[in-house]
NUKEGU-580969 format. One record per atom (N, C-alpha, C, CB): residue in one letter; x, y, z. Coordinates in steps of 0.02 Angstrom, whole numbers, plus 50000, padded with zeros to 5 digits. Glycine has a CB too. Layout:
# residues N
AXYZ;...
//
This chain:
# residues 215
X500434994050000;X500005000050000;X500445006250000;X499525000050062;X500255009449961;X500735018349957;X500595020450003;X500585024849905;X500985025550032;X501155029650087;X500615034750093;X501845032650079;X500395034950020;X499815041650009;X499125038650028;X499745044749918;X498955030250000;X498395027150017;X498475026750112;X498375019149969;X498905025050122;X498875023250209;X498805031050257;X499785018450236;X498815032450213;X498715042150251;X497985044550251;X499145049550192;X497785040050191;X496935042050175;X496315038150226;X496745039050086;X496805033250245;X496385026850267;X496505028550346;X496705018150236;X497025033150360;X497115033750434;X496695040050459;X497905034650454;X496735046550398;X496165050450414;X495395047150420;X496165055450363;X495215044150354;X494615040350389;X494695037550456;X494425034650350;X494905033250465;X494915029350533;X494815035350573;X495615024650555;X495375040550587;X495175044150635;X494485048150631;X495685048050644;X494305048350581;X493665053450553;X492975050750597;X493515052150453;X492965041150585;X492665038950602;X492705037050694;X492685035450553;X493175036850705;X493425035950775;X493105043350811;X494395035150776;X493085051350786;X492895056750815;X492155054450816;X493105063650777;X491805053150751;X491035051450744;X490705049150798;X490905046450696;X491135040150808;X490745035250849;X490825038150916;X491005027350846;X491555041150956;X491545046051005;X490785050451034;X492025050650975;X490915055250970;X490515060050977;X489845056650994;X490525064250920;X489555052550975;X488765048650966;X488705046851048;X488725039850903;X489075043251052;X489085041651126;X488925047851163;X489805038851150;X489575052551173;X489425056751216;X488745062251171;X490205060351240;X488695063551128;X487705067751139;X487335062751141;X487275073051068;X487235058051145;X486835054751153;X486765053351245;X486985049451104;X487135055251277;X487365052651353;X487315062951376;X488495046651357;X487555064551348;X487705071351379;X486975077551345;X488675073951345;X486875075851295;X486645080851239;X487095084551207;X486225085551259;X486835089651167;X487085095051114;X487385098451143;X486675098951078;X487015103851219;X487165110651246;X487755107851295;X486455115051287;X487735102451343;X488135101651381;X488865095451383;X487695101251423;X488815094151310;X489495092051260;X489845094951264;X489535091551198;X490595093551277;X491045098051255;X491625093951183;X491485100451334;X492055096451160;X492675093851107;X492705090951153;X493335097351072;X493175094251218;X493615089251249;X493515085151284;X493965090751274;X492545082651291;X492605075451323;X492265072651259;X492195073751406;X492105073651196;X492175071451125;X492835066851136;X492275078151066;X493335072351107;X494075069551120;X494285065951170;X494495073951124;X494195065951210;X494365060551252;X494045052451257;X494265063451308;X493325052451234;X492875046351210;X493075044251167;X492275046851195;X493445047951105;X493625045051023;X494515044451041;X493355052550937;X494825046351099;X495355045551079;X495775048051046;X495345042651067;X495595053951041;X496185059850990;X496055064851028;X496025062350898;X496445069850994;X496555075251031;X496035081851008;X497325076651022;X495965085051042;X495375091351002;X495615093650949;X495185098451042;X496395095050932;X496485097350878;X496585094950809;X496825099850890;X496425085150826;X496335082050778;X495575083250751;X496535075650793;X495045084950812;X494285085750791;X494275090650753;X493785086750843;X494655095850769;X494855102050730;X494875101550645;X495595103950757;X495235096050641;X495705094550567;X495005091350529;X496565087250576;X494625091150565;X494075086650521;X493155089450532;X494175077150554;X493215092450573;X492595096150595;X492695104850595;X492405093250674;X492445108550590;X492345117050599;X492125117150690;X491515120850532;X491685113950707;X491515115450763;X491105109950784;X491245121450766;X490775110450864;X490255105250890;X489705105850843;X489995106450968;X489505111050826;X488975111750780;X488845108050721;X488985117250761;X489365106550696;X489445101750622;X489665095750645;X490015104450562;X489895094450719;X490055086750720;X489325084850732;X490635083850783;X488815087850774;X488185087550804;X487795085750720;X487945096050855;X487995090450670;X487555090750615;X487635085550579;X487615096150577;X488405082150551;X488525077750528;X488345071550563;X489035078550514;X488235070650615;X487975062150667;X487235063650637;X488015062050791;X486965068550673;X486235066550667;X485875065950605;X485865070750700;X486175070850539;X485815070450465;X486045063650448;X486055076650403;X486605059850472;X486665053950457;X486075048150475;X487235052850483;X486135048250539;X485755044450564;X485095045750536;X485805044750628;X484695050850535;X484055053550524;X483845050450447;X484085062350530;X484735052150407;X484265048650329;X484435040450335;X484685052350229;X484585037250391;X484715029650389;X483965028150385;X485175025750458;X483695031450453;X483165031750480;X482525032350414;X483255037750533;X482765037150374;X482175039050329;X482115032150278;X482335046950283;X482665031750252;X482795025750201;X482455019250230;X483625024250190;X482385018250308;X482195013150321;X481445012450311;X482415011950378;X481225018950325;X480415019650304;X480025020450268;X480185022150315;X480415022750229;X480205020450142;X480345016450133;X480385022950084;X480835011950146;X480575004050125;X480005002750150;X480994998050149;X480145002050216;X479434998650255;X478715000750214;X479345002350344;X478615008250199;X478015009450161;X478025007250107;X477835015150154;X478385006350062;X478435001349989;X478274994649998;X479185000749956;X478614991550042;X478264987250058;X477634983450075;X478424987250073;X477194987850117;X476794986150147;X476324989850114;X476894986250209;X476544996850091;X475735001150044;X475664999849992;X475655008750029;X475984996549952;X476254997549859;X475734993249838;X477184994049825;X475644986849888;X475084982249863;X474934980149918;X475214976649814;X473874982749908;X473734978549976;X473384975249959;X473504981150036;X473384969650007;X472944963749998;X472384962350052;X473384957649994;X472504967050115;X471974966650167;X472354971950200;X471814959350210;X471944977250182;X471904985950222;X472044984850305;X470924990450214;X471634981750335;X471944980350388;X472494979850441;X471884978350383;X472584974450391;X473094969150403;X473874972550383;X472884962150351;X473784975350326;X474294978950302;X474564986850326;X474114978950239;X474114987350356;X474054996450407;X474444994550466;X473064999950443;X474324988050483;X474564986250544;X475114983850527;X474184982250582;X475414980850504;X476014977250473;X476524981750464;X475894974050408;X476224988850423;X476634995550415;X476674999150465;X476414999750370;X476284998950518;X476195001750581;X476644999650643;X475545000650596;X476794991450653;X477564989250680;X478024990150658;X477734984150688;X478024990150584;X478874993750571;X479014998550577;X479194994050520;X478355003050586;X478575012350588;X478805011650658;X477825019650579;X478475007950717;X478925010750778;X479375006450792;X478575012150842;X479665002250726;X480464996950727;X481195001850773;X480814995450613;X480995006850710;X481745010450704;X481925016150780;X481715016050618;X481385015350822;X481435016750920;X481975014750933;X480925012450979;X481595005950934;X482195001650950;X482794999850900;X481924995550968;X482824999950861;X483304998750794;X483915003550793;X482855000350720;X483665010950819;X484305017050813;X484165021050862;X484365021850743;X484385016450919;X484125019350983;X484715025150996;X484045013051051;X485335025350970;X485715030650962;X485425037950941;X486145028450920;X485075035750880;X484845042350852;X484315044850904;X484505041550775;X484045039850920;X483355041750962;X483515046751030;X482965033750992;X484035043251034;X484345045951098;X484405053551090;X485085042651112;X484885055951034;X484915060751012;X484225066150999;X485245058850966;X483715062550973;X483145066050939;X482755069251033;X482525058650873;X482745063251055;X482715065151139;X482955072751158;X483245059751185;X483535073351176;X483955077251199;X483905084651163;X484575073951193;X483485084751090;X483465089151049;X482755094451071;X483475085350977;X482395087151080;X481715088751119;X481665093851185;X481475081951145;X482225091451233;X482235093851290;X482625098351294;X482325090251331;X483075099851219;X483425107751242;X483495113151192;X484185107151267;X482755111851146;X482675114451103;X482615121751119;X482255111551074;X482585124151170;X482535130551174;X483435131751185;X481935133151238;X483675129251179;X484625131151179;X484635129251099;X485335124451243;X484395125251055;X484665121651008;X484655126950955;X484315114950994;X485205125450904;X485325130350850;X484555131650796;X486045126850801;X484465133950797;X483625133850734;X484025132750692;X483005141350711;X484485132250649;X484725132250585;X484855121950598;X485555139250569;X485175118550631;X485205114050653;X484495109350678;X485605115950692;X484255111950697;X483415111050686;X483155107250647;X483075116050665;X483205114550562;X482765112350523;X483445105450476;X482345120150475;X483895107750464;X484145104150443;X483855098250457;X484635105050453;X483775093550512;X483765087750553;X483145085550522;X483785088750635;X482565091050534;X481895089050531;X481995090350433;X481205094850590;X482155093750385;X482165092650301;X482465083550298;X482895099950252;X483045083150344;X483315075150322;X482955072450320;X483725071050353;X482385069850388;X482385066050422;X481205065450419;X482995068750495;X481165070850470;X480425068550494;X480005071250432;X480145072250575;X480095077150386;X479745079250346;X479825077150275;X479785084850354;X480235073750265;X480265068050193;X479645061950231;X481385063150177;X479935058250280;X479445055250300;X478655056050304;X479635054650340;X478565060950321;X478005064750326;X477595064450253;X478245072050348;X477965066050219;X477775067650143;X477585063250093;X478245070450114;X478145057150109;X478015052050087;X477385048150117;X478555049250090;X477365047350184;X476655044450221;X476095048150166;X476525047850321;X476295054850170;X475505057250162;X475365055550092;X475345065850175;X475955056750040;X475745052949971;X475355045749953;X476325052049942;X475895041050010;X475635035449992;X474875034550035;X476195029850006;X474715038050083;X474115037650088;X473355041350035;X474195039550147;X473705047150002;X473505049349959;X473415045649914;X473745053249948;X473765039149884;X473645035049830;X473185029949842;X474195032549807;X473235030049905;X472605023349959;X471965026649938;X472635023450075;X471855034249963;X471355038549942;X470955035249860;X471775046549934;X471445036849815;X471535036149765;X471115030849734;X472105035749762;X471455026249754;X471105018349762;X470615016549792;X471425014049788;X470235021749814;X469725021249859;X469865016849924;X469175018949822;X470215015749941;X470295010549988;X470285016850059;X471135004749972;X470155019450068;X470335025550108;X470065031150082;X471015026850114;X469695035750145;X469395042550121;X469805048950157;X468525042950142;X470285050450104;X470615056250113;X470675061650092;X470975055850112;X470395066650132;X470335073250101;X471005079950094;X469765075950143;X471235079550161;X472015081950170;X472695075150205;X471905089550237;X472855074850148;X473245069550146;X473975069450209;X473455069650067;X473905075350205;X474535078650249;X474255074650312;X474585088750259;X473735078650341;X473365078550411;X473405071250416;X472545082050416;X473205067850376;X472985059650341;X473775055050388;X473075059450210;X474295060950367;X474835058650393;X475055058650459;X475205060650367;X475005064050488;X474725066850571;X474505061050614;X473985072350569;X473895059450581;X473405055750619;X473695051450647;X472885053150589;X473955047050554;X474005039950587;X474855037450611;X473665034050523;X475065043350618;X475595042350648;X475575043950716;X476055045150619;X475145046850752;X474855049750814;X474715043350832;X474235055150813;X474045042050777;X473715032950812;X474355028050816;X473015027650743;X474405026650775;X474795020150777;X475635021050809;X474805017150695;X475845027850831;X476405026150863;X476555032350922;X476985025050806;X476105034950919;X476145040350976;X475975037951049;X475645046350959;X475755031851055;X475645029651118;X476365026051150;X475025024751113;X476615024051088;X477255019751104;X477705025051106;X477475013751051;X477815030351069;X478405033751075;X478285039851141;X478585037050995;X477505039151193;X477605042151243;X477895036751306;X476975045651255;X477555031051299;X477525025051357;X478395025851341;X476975015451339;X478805024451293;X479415022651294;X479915026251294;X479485019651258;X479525034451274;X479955040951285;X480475039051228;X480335042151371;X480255038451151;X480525037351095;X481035030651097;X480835043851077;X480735025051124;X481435020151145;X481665019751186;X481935020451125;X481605023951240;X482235026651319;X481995018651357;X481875037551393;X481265017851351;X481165014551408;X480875007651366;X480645018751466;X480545000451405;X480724994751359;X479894994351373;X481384987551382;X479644991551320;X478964990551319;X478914979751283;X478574998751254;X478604978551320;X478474970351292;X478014970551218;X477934965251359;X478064965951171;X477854963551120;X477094962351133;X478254958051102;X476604960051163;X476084962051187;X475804968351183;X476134960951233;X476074973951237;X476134979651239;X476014983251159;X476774980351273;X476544984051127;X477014986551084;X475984983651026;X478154981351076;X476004977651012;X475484977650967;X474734978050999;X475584971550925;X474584977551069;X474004981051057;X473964988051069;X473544978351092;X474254991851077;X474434999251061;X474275000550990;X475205000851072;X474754998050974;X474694999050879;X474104997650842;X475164994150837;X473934993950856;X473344987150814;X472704991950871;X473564973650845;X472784994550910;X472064999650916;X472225006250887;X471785001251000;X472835010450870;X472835013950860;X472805014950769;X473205015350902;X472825009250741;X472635007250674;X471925006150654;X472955001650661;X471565002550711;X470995002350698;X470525009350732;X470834995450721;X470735013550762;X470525021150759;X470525023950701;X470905025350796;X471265024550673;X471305025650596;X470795024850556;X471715021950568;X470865019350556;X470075015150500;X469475020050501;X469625005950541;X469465019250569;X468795019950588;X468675027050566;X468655018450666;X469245032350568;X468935038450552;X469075038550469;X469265045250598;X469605034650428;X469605037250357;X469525030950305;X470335041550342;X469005025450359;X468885019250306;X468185023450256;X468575009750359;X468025021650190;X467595025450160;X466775023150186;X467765024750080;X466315026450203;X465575026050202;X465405019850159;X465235032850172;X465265014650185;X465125008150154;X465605004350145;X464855008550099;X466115005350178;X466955000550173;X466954996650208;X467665003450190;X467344991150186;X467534985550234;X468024983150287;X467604982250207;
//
């Protein structure tokens, strides 16, 4: 290996070594009460290596979480391709799409951790850092829900008038009970639990946007 390749591969390493650091500590500390130097000290380098690869906490904070946030998004558009693209029992399939939406709690409990901490110190948190987080992350999601429910509309399988709201709802129903009981993941909820939560908060759904004479 050239001297030039093993130089490239050691900045990564360290690049990635500041990252996994950093995650730990906001995720354990938060945003406002992080510092570099217990960053640096978790990843094992020195602040002025964080220096060589970051501008500030602000962009190490920005770069973890838009990461995580579009892992997060990608995972949910699958899940809705999956489960909306073709249904075969409205139901059955609301609900099916409705456990994988509150998968990724438990799945990227890192990020979650983070999205937590954002919650509780949003009145310190950068607004520019904010929206960033929420364009990656909750409002693609958002958009996409409301389309593909818009195409349910479509199909008559569903009576939707504001597709957006459409999106609101049934993300309220079907996972707003779990992401209070668990405080987004923080706390452990049983498989029991976890689906009759869901599986009533799906069949609320129904109930308000199944069509007048639906099944």
């Amino acid at each position: 290996m050239s001297s030039g390749n093993s130089g490239r591969k050691g900045l990564a390493e360290k690049r990635q070594a500041i990252i996994d650091g950093a995650r730990t500590v906001f995720a354990r500390d938060g945003y406002t009460r992080a510092s570099i130097d217990t960053i640096a000290k978790e990843a094992e380098v020195s602040s002025r290596t964080i220096y060589n690869h970051f501008a500030d906490k602000k962009d190490l904070f920005r770069t973890i979480i838009l990461e995580s946030a579009a892992q997060v998004r990608e995972v949910l558009f699958a899940d809705m391709a999956r489960h909306l693209d073709k249904i075969l029992d409205l139901e059955a399939d609301l609900l099916a799409f409705a456990l994988d939406f509150t998968a990724p709690m438990r799945a990227f409990n890192g990020h979650f951790a983070l999205v937590r901490h954002i919650q509780a110190e949003i009145g310190h948190f950068p607004p520019d850092l904010l929206e960033a987080w929420r364009d990656t992350g909750p409002r693609p999601v958002a958009a996409e829900l409301a389309r593909r429910l818009a195409g349910l509309g479509e199909r008559g399988l569903l009576a939707i008038e504001d597709p957006q709201r459409a999106a609101v709802h049934f993300t309220q129903l079907a996972a707003g009970e779990v992401q209070a009981s668990t405080i987004y993941g923080a706390l452990p909820i049983s498989e029991q639990e976890l689906v009759a939560s869901v599986s009533a908060g799906v069949q609320v759904f129904l109930r308000a946007y199944r069509p007048v004479g639906g099944q």
